[in-house]
C-alpha angles and dihedrals in degrees: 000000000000113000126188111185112175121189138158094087124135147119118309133157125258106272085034131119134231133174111208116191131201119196108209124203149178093040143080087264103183091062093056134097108225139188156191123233134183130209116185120204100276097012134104118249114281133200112230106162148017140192126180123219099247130034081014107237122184138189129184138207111260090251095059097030108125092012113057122042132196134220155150147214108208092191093064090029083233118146105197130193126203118200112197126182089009124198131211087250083066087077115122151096106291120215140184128209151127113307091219120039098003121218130228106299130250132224099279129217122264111227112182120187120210158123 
């Protein structure tokens, strides 16, 4: 059974940084493409960044795009994300999956940005 389980979520101030980890099991990880999605309170689901399993190549939504970076550590089947100059439109609830053919989501990480 597949098991996302993301972490690393909280409160930080506009300009700050945050790294947020999801630990994936029950699948070859470091074959697969992830990704980190967003969902803010009202708004639909939305894809900000992707990482494939080899390479490993990665690509990122407009919005993120310079200030957050993703990675992963296929030895500890961990995809990071690190968010870097945040704004208060980064807040959401932050989740990790598969890119293509997603599995049963996880609890999410919930990033607020404020002052």
């Amino acid at each position: 059974q597949v098991q996302l389980v993301e972490s690393g979520g909280g409160l930080v101030q506009p300009g700050g940084s945050l790294t947020l980890s999801c630990v994936v099991s029950g699948i070859s990880f470091g074959i697969v493409a992830m990704g980190w999605y967003r969902q803010a309170q009202g708004k639909q689901r939305e894809l900000v960044a992707t990482i494939t399993g080899t390479g490993p190549h990665t690509n990122y939504a407009d919005s993120v795009k310079g200030r957050f970076t993703i990675s992963r550590d296929n030895a500890k089947n961990t995809v990071y994300l690190q968010m870097n100059n945040v704004k208060p439109e980064d807040t959401a609830v932050y989740y990790c999956n598969r890119v293509i053919g997603n599995f049963e989501w996880g609890q999410g990480t919930q990033v607020t940005v404020s002052s």
